[in-house]
N, C-alpha and C positions, 0 to 999 in steps of 0.2 A: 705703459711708457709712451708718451707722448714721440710722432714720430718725425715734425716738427715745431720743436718748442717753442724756435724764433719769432715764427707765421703766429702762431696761437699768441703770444704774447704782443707783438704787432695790431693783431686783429682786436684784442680785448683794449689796449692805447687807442685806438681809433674810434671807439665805443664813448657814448657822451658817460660821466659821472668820473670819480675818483678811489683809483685803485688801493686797495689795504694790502699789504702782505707780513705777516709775522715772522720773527725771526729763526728759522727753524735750523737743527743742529743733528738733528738722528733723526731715528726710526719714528720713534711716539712722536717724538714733536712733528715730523712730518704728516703722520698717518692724521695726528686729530685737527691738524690745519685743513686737513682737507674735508676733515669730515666737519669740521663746524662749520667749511662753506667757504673760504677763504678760494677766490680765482688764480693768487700766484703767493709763491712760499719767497720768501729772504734767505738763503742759504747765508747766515750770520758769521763773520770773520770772527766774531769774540765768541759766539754762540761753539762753535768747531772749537776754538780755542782751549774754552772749556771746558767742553766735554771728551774732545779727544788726546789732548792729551795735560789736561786739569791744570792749565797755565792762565794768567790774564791777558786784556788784550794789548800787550807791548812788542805785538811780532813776532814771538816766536815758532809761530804757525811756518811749515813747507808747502812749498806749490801741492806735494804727494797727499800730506794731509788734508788739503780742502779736495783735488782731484778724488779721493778717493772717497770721501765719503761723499761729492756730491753724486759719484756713477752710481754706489749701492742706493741710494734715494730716488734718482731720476728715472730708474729701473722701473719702481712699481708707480714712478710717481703720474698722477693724472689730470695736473696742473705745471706751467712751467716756473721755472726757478729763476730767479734774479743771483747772479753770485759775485759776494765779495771776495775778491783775489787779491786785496793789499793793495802794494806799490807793481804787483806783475811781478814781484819774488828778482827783480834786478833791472838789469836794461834793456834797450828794445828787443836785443836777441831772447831775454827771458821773456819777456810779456811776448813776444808772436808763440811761442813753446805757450805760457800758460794758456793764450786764449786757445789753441790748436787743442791742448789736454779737455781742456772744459768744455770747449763745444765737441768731443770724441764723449764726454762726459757726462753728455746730453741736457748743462742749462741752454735757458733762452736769452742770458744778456749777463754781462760778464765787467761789473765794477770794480774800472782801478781809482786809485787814490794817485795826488801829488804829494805826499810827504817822504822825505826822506827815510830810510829805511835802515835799521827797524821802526817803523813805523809805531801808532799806538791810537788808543782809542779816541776818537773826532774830539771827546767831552773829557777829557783829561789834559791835563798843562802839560807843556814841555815839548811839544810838538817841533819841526821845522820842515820846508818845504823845501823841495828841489824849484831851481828854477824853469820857469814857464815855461822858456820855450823844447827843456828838456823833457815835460812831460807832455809837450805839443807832439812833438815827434815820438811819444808811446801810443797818444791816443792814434795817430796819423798809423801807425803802423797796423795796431789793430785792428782799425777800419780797414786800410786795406788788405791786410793779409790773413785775415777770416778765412776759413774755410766755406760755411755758409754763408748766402745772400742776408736772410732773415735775421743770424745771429744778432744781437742788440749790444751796442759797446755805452756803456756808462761813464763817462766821467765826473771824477768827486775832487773837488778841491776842497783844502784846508786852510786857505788862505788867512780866512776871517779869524782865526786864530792868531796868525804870523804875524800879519802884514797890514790885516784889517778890513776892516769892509768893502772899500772900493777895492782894491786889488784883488780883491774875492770878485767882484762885478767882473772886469778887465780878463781875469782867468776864466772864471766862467764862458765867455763870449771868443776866449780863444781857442780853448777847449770843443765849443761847439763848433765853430769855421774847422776844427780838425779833422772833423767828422763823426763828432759824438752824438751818438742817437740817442741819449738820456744825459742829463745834467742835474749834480745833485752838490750844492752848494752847501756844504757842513757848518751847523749852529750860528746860526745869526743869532743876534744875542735879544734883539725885539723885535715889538709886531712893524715898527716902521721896515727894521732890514727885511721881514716875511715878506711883505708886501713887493719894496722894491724888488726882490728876486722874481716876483709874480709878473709884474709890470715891464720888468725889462726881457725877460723869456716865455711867459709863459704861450705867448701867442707864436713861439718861434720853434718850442722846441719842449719834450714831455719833461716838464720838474718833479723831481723826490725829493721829498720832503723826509726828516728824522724824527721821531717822538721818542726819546729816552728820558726814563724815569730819575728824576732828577738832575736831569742834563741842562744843557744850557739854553737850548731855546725853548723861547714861549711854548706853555700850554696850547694846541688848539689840537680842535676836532677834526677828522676828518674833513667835517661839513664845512668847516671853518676857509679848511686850507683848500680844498674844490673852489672856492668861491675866491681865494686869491691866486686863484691860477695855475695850482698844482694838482701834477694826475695823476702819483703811486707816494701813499705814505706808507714806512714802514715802523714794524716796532721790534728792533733787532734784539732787546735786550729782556723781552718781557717774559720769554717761555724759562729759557735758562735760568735767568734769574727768580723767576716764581719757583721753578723746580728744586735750586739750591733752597730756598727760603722753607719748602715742604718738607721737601727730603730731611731738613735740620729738623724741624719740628718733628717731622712723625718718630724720626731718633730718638731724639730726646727722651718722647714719649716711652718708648719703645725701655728703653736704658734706665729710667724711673720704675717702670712698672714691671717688667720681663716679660710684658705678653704681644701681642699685635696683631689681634682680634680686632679691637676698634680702633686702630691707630687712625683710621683714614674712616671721616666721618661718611655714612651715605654710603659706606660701598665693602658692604659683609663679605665680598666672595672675588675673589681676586683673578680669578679664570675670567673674567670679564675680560681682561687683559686681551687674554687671546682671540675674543670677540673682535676688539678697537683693531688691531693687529692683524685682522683678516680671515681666521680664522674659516667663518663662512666657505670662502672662495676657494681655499684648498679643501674642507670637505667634499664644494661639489665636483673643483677638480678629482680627488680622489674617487668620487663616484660613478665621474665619467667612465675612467679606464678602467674600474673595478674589472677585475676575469670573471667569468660568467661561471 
């Protein structure tokens, strides 16, 4: 357990190159982000959704559902977390409660959204936003009323959807005078809007960038998007979603054939599991105190 998440994630933004973090949701998907090398996890508003209580992402998530599973993660976790908290689950009195929960919580930076609520996913139609300067006075709040110095507050507008590109510029740049320590401006639709968001913040203030798999904006690489100005891209949608898409398949298989020996190509012996899972580290714990 990281014992400040904030500092750690501060320190690694201050660092030259451009940060990745995967969209993680549970245990496994925690545990193999970190072991494939990943510096900070996306604790995923749709990724929770999904898995915790097997809904899509149109809001119906609780402040308790994301609090709770991002404390069982942060626990063993030994990278910090970035977390999506929606709209702040109401109004400023809810968002000072959710950032208070989450940084007790132990993430390092804690992404509200402006859309009206229930909310829904950035890449999905039907969207609408609260006005600006009502989610001026959320972000204002939880800048100041953090508990920690270090915590990281995120602001995400969805303007570009509503209202359109400039107004997406215009909130962005409000958002940040509120005291947003990250700005993440939701699906520009081309590389000219990627750009302009580069050009107009990136020398002011740390950009996130979105890559969803068939979402609305451009293609680009990490390398890509480093090079126009942005410092953490994430990929909220890719673990959950590869996981549904396996899980069906190995089924399938499974339901075809009655066996599930080779359901899962490359990997005969499923105690591996408890290897990825940590398995190691409580042996030698257990060895430690062994009685004599």
């Amino acid at each position: 357990m990281l014992k400040n998440p904030g500092k750690v994630l501060r320190e690694l933004l201050s660092k030259p190159g451009i940060i990745m973090a995967p969209g993680i949701y549970d245990g496994i998907s925690a545990r193999v982000t970190e072991q494939a090398g990943f510096q900070v996890g996306y604790l995923s508003g749709a990724g929770v959704a999904a898995s915790a209580i097997g809904e899509p992402d149109i809001g119906l998530t609780t402040m308790s559902d994301v609090v709770q599973i991002a404390r069982a993660l942060t626990i063993k976790a030994e990278i910090p977390y970035i977390c999506d908290a929606d709209t702040g689950y109401g109004n400023v009195r809810n968002v000072i409660r959710t950032v208070h929960e989450l940084e007790a919580a132990g993430v390092a930076c804690i992404q509200l959204e402006d859309q009206v609520a229930p909310k829904r996913c950035g890449h999905l139609e039907g969207k609408a936003c609260v006005p600006a300067e009502e989610f001026v006075q959320k972000i204002r709040a939880a800048s100041r009323e953090k508990y920690y110095e270090d915590t990281m507050i995120m602001a995400r507008t969805d303007a570009r959807a509503v209202f359109g590109f400039e107004e997406a510029i215009e909130r962005g740049k409000m958002y940040m005078e509120a005291g947003a320590d990250i700005l993440f401006i939701e699906a520009p639709q081309t590389i000219d809007e990627v750009e302009k968001i580069g050009k107009t913040f990136g020398h002011q203030v740390p950009l996130l960038a979105n890559q969803v798999i068939g979402g609305k904006t451009p293609r680009l690489t990490a390398k890509e998007l480093e090079q126009l100005g942005f410092k953490i891209l994430i990929f909220p949608d890719v673990l959950a979603f590869g996981a549904s898409v396996l899980l069906r398949r190995i089924l399938d298989k499974i339901i075809v054939e009655g066996c599930s020996w080779d359901a899962i190509p490359d990997a005969p012996d499923s105690r591996e599991l408890f290897n990825t899972m940590g398995m190691a580290a409580w042996q030698e714990i257990e060895q430690r105190y062994k009685e004599d």
